[in-house]
DRENDO-1510 file (C-alpha; in Angstrom, 1 decimal, always signed):
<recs>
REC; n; res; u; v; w
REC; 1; UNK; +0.0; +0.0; +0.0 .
REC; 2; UNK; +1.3; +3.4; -1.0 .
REC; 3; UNK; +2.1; +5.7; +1.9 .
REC; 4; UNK; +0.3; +9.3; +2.1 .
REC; 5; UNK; +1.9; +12.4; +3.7 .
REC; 6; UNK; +0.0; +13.7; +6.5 .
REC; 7; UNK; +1.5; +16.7; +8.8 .
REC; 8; UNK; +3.0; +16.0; +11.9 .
REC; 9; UNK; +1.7; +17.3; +15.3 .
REC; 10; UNK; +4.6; +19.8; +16.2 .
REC; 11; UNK; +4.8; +23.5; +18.2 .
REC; 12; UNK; +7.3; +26.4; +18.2 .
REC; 13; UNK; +10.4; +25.2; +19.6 .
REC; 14; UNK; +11.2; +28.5; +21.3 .
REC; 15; UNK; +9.5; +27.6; +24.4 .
REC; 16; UNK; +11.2; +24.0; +24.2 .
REC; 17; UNK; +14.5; +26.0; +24.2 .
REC; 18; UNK; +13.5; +27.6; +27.5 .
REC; 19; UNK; +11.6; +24.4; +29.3 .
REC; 20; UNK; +15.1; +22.6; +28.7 .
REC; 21; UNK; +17.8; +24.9; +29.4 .
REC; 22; UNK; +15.3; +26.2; +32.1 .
REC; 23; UNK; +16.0; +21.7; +33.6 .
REC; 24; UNK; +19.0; +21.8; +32.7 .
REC; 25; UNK; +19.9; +24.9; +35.1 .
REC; 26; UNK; +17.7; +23.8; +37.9 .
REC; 27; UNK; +19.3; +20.6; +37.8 .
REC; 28; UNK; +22.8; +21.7; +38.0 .
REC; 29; UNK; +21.7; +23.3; +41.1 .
REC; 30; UNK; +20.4; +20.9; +42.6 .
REC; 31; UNK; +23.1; +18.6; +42.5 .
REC; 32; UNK; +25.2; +21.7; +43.8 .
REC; 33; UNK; +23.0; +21.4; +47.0 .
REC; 34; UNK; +24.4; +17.6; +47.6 .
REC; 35; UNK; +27.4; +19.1; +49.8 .
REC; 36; UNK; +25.2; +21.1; +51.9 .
REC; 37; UNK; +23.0; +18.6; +52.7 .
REC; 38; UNK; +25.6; +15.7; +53.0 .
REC; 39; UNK; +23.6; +13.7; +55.6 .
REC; 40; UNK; +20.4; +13.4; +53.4 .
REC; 41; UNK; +21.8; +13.6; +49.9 .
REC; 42; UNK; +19.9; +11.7; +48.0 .
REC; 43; UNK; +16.5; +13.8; +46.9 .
REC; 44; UNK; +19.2; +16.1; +46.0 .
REC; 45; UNK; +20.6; +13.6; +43.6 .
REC; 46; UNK; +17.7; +11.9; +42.4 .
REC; 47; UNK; +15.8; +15.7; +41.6 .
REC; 48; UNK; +19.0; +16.7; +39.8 .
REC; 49; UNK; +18.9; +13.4; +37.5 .
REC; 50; UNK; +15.5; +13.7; +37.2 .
REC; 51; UNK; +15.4; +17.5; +35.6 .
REC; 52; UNK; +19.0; +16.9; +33.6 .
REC; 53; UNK; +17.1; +13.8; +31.7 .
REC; 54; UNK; +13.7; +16.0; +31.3 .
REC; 55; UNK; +16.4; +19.0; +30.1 .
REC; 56; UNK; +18.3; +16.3; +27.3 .
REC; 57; UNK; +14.8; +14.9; +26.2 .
REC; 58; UNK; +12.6; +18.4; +25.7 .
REC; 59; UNK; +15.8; +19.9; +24.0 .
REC; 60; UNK; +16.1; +16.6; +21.4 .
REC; 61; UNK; +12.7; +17.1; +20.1 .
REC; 62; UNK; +13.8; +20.6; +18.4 .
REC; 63; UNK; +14.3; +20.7; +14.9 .
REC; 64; UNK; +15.1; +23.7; +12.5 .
REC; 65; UNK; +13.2; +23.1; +9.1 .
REC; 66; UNK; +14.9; +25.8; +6.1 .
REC; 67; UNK; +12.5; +27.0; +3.6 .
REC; 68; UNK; +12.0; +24.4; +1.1 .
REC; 69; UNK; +12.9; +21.5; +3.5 .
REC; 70; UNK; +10.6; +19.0; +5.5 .
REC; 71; UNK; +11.2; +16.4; +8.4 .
REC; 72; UNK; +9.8; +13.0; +7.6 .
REC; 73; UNK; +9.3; +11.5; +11.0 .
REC; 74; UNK; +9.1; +7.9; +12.2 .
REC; 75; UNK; +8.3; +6.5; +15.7 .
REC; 76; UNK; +9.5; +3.6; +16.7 .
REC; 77; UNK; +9.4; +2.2; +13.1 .
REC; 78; UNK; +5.8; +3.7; +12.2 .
REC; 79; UNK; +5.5; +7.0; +10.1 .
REC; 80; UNK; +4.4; +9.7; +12.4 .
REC; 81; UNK; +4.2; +12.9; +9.7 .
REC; 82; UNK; +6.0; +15.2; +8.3 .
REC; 83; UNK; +6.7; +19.2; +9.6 .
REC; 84; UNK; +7.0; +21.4; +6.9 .
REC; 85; UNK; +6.6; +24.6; +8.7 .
REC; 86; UNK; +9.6; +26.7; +8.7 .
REC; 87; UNK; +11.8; +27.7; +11.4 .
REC; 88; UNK; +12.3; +26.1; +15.3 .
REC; 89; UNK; +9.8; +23.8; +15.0 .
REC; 90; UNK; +9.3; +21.2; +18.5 .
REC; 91; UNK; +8.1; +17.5; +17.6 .
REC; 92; UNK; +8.0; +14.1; +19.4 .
REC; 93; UNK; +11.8; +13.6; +21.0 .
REC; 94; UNK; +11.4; +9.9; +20.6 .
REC; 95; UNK; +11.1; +10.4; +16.8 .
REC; 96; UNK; +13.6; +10.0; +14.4 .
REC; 97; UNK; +13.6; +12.7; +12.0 .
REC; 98; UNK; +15.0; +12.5; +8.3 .
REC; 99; UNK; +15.8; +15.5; +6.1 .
REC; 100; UNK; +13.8; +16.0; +3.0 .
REC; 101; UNK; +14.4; +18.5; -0.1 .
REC; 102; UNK; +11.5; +19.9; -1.4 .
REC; 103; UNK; +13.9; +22.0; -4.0 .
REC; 104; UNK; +13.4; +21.4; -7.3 .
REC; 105; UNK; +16.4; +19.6; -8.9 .
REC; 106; UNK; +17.2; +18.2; -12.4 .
REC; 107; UNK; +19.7; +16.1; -13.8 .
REC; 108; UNK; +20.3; +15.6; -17.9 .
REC; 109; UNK; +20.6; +12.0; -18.6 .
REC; 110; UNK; +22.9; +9.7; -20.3 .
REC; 111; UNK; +22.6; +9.7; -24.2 .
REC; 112; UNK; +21.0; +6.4; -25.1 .
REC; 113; UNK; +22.0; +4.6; -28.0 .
REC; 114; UNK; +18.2; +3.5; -29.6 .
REC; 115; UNK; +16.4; +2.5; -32.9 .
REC; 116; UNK; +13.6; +4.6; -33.5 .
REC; 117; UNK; +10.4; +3.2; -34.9 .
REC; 118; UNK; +12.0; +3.0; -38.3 .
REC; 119; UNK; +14.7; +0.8; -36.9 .
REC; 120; UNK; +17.6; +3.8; -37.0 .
REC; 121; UNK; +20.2; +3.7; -34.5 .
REC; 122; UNK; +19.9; +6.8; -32.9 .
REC; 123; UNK; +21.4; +8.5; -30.1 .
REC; 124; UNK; +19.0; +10.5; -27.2 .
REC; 125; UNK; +19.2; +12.1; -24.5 .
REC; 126; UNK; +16.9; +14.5; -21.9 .
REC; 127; UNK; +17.0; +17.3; -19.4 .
REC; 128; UNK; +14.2; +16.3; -16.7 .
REC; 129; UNK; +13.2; +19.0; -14.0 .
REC; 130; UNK; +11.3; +17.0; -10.5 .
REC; 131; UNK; +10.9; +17.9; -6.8 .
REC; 132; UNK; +9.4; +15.8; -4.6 .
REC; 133; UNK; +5.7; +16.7; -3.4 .
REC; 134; UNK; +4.7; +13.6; -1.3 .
REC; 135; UNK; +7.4; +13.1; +1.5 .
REC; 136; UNK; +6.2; +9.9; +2.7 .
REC; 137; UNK; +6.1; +8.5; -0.6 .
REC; 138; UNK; +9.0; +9.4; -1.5 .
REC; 139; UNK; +10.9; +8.2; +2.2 .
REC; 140; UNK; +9.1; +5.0; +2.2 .
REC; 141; UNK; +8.0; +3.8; -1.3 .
REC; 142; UNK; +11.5; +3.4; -3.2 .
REC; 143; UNK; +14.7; +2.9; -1.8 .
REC; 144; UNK; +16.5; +6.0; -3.0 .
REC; 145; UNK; +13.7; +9.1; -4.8 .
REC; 146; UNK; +16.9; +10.4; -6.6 .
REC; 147; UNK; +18.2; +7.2; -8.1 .
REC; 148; UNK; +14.5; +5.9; -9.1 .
REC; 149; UNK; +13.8; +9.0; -10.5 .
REC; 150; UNK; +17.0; +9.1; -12.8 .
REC; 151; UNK; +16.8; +5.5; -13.7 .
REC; 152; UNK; +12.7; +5.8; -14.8 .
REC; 153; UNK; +13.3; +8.4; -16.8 .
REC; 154; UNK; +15.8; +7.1; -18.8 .
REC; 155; UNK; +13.4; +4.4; -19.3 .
REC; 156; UNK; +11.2; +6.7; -20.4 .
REC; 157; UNK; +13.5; +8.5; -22.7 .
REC; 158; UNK; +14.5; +5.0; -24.6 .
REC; 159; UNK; +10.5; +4.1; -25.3 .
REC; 160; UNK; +9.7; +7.3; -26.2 .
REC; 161; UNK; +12.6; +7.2; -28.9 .
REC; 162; UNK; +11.5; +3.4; -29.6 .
REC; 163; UNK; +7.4; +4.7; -31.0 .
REC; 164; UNK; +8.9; +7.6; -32.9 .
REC; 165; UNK; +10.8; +8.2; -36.2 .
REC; 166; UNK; +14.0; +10.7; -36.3 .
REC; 167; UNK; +12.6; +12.2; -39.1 .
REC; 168; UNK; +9.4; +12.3; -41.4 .
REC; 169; UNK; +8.3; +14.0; -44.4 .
REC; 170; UNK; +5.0; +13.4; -43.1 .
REC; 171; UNK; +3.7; +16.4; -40.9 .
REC; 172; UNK; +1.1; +14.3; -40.0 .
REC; 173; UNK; +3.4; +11.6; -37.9 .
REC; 174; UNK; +5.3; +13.0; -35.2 .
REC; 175; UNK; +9.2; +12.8; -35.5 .
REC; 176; UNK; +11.8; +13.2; -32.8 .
REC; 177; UNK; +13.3; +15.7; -34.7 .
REC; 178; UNK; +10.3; +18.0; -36.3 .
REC; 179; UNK; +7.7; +18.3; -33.3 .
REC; 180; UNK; +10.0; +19.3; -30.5 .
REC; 181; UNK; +7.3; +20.8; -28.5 .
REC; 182; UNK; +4.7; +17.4; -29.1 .
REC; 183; UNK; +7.5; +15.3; -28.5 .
REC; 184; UNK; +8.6; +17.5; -25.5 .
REC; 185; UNK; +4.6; +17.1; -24.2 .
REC; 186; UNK; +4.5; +13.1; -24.5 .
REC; 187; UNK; +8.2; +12.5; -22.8 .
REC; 188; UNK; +6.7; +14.7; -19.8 .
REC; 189; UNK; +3.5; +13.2; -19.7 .
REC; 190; UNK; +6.1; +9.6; -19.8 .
REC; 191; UNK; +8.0; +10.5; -16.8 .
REC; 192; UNK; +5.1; +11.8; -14.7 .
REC; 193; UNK; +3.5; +8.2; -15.3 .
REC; 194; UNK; +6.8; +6.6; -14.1 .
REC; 195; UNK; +7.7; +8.8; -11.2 .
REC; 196; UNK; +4.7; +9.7; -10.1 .
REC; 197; UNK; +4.3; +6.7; -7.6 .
REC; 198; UNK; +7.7; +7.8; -5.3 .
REC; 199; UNK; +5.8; +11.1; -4.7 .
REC; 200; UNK; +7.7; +13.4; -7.6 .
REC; 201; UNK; +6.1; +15.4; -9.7 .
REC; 202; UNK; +8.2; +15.8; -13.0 .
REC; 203; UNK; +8.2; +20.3; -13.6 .
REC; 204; UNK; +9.7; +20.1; -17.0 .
REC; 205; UNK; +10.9; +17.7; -19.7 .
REC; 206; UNK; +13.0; +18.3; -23.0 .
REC; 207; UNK; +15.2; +16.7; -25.5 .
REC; 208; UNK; +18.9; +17.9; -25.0 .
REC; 209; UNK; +20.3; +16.2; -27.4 .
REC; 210; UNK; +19.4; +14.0; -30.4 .
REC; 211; UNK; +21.6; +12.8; -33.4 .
REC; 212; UNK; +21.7; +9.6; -35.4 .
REC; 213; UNK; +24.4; +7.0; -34.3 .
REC; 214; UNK; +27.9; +7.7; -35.7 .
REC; 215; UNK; +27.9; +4.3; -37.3 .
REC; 216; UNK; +25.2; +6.2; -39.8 .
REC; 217; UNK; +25.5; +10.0; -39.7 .
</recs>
């Protein structure tokens, strides 16, 4: 079953910053107290433990999310949500919390060596423009978003190349070569398809390069 992105329960983590360095100083005093109170140390001891533990645990749940970032958090092995609000940001401290890009990125990739529909050896290549817009999908459905992403489009890439000719005379049949912006349209529509499921969304698509193989041109 395909994971959905739902938003995690999280606060400002200002006040977190105070609550815990707020323990953390209380229980430093405390255990200060232990030598004037030598013959009944122990609630000293015990308080002191007590508030430097609450200190460490309030302070791990803070989190600083940059504009365009996300936290994908998992309890104890379950999905918890996902904080995308920006800045000091408080969640669960017993969550583990994973860094997530929500930039937009591309990559060109390699230059295939195809036959077109007519059976030419051709060479292709694409420029493919993506950011991820499901974090859960994209953490939990595939193993690594930027590898699957590269590796799908490629594929996508060699079939388009594999349904189309180079070239026609035709202006009724679609080539490689003479409908850039159709051609541009249906590799787009190719990738979305394919990367669609890891929670990417594909922004742009284009041809970057195209030539026959050098065993023909």
């Amino acid at each position: 079953m395909a994971m959905k992105e739902r938003e995690a329960i999280s606060s400002s983590g200002w006040l977190a910053i105070v609550l815990g360095l707020g323990s953390l100083v209380v229980a430093v005093y405390a255990v200060a107290q232990v030598r004037h109170h030598q013959q009944d140390p122990l609630p000293y001891v015990i308080a002191g433990g007590a508030l430097f533990l609450l200190g460490v645990i309030v302070l791990r749940g803070n989190v600083v999310v940059g504009p365009n970032e996300a936290r994908v958090l998992t309890f104890f092995g379950k999905y918890a949500g996902t904080v995308k609000t920006q800045g000091l940001r408080w969640a669960n401290p017993f969550t583990i919390k994973r860094e997530m890009s929500l930039r937009a990125k591309n990559f060109e990739t390699a230059k295939i060596k195809v036959n077109d529909v007519d059976g030419n050896p051709i060479e292709i290549g694409a420029v493919i423009v993506w950011r991820v817009i499901d974090t859960a999908q994209a953490a939990f459905d595939v193993e690594n978003v930027i590898s699957f992403v590269q590796v799908q489009s490629e594929a996508a890439v060699r079939n388009l190349a594999m349904h189309h000719p180079y070239d026609s005379h035709d202006d009724a049949v679609m080539s490689l070569r003479g409908q850039s912006e159709a051609v541009a349209t249906q590799l787009r529509k190719e990738v979305h398809e394919r990367i669609r499921p890891a929670g990417v969304d594909d922004l742009d698509a284009r041809i970057a390069h195209l030539a026959y193989a050098p065993e023909i041109a």
